[in-house]
BALOBA-1460 file (C-alpha; in Angstrom, 3 decimals):
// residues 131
<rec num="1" residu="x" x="0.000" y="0.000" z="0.000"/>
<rec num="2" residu="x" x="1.269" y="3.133" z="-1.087"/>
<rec num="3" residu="x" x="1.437" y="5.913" z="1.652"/>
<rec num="4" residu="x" x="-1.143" y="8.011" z="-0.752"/>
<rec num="5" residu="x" x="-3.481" y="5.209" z="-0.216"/>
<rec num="6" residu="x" x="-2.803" y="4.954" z="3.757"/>
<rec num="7" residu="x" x="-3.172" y="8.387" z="4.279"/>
<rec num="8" residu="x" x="-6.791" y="8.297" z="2.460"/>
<rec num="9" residu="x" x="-7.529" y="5.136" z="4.293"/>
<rec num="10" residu="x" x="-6.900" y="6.410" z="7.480"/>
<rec num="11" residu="x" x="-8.251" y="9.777" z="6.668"/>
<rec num="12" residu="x" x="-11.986" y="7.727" z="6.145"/>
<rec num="13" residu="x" x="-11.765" y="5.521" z="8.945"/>
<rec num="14" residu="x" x="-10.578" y="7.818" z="11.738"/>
<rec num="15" residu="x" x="-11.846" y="10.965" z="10.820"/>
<rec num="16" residu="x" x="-14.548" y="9.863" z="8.290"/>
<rec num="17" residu="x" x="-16.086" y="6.589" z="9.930"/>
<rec num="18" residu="x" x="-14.711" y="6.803" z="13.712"/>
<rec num="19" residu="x" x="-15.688" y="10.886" z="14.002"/>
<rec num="20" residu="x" x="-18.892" y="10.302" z="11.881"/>
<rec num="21" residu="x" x="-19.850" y="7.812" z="14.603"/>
<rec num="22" residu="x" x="-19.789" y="9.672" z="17.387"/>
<rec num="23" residu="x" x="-20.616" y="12.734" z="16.174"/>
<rec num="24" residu="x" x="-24.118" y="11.119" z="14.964"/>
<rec num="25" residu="x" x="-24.646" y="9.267" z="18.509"/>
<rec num="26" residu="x" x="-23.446" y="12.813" z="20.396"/>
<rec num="27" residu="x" x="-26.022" y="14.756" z="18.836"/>
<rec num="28" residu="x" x="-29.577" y="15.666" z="19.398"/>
<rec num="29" residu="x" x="-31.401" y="14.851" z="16.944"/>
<rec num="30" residu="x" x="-29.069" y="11.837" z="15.722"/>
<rec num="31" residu="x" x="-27.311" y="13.394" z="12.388"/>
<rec num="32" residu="x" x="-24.472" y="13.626" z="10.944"/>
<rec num="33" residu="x" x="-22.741" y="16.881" z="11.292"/>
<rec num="34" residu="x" x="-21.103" y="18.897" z="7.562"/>
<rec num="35" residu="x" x="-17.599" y="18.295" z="9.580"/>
<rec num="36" residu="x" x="-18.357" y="14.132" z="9.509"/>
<rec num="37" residu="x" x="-19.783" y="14.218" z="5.824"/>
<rec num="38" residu="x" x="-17.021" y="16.057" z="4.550"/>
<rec num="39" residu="x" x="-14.311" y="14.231" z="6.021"/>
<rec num="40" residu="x" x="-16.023" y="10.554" z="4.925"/>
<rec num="41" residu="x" x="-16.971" y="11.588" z="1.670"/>
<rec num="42" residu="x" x="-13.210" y="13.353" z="1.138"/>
<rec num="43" residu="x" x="-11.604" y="10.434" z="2.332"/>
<rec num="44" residu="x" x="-13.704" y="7.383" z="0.411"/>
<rec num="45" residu="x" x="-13.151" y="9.959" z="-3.102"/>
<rec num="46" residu="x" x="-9.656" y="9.947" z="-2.069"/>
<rec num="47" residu="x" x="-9.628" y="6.027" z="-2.212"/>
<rec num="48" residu="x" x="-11.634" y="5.304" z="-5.416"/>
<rec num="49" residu="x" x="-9.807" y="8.389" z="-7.597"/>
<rec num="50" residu="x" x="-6.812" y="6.567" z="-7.168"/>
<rec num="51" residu="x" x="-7.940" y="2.778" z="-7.558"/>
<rec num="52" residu="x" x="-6.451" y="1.265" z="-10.687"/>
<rec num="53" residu="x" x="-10.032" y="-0.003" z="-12.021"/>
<rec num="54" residu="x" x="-10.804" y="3.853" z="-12.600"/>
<rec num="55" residu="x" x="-7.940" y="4.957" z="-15.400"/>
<rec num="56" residu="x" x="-5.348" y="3.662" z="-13.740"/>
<rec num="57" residu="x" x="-5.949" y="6.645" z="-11.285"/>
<rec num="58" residu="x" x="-5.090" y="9.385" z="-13.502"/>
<rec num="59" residu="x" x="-7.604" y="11.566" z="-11.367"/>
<rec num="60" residu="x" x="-5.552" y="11.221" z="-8.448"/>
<rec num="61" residu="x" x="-2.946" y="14.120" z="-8.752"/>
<rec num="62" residu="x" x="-5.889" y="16.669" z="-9.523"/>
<rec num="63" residu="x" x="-8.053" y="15.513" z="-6.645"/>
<rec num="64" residu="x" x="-5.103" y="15.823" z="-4.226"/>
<rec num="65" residu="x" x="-4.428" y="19.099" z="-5.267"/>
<rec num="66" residu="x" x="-8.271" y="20.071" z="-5.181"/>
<rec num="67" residu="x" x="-9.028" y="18.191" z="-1.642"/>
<rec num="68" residu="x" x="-5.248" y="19.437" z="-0.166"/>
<rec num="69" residu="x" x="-5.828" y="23.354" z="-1.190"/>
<rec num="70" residu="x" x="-9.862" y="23.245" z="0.321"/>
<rec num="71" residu="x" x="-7.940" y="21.787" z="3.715"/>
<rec num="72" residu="x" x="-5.364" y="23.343" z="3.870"/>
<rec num="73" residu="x" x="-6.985" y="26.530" z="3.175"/>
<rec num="74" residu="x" x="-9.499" y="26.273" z="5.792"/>
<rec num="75" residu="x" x="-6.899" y="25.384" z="8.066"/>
<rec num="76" residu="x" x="-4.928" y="27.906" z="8.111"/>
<rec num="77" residu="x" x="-7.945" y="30.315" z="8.081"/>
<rec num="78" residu="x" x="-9.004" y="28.814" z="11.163"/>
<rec num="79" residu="x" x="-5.294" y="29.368" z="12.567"/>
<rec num="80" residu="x" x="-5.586" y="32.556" z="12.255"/>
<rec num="81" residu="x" x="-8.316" y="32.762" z="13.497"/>
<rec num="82" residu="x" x="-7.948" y="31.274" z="16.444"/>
<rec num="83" residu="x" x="-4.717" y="33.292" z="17.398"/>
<rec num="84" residu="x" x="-6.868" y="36.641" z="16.497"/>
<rec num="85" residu="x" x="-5.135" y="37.737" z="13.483"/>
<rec num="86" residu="x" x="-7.830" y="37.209" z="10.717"/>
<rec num="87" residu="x" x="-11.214" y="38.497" z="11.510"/>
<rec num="88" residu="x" x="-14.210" y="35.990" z="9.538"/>
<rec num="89" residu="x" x="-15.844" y="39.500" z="8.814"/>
<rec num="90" residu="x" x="-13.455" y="40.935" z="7.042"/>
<rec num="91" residu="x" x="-14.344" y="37.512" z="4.514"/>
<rec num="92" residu="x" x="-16.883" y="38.579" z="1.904"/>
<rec num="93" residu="x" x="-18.694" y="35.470" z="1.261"/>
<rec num="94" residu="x" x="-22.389" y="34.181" z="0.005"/>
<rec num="95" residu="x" x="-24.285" y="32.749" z="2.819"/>
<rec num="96" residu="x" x="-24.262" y="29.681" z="4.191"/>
<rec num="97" residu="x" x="-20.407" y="29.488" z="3.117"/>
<rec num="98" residu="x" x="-19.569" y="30.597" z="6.698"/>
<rec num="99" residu="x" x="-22.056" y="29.870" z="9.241"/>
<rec num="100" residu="x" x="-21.044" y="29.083" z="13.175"/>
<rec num="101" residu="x" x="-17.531" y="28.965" z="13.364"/>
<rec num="102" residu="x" x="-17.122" y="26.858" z="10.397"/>
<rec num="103" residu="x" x="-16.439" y="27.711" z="6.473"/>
<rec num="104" residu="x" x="-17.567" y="25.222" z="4.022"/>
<rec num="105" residu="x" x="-18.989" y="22.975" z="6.831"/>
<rec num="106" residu="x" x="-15.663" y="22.252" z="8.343"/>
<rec num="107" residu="x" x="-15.368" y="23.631" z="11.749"/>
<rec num="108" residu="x" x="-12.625" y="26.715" z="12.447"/>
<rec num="109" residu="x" x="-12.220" y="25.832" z="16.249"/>
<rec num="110" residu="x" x="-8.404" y="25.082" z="17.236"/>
<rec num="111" residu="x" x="-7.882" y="21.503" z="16.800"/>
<rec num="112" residu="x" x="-10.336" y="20.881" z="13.895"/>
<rec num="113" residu="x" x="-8.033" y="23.891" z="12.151"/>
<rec num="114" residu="x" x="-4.897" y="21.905" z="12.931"/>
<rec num="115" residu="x" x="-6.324" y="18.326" z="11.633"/>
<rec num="116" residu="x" x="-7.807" y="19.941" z="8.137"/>
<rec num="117" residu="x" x="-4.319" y="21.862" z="7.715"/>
<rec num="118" residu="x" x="-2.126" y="18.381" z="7.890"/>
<rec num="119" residu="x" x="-4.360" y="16.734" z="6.618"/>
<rec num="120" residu="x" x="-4.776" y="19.246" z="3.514"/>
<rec num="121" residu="x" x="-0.867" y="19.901" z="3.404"/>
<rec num="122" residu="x" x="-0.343" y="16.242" z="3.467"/>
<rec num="123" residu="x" x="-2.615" y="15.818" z="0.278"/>
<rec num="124" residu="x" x="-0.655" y="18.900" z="-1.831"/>
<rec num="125" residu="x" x="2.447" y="16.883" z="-1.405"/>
<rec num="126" residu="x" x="0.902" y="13.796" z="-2.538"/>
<rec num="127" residu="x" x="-0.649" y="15.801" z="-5.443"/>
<rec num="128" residu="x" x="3.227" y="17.397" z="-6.419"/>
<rec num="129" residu="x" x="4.780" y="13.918" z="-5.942"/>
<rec num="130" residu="x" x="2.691" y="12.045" z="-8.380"/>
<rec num="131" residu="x" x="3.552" y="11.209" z="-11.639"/>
């Protein structure tokens, strides 16, 4: 297994299936939250775009780039955030884009910031390393 391919799988099951999990049996009603849809349905895409059945995965470099910049973006906007040097109103955005601490569903809080910035960094480099 190539560590492209662990990092997706891991990416699903932890974050995807483990977080989606708990966040659904934490919550009133029982749902899944954006943060737990994202992060399954980012992970399982990152698993099939690169399975050899589906063009060999030629889709794989543009959908690390894609997934890794969204991520990594967010992160770091939550980073900032969080250590008070980028204001969310100073963002111009269409509703529902930014909504309760979270931009594009995934959550701006400190350690949420942190995972989607590895995680998104992590998936530019796989992105620049493939062929």
């Amino acid at each position: 297994m190539s560590h492209r391919n662990a990092h997706y799988w891991l990416w699903f099951l932890v974050f995807g299936v483990v977080a989606g999990i708990l966040s659904y049996k934490t919550s009133t009603p029982h749902s899944l939250s954006s943060e737990s849809i994202w992060l399954l349905v980012s992970g399982l895409l990152g698993i099939i775009v690169a399975a050899s059945w589906l063009n060999d995965g030629k889709f794989a470099k543009s959908y690390d780039l894609l997934i890794g910049i969204i991520f990594a973006a967010v992160g770091i906007i939550g980073i900032l955030v969080n250590f008070g040097l980028f204001s969310l109103s100073s963002l111009h955005l269409p509703s529902g884009v930014l909504s309760n601490g979270s931009l594009l569903g995934l959550s701006l809080g400190v350690f949420p910031a942190l995972i989607h910035t590895v995680l998104g960094l992590n998936s530019i480099n796989h992105g620049l390393k493939s062929k």
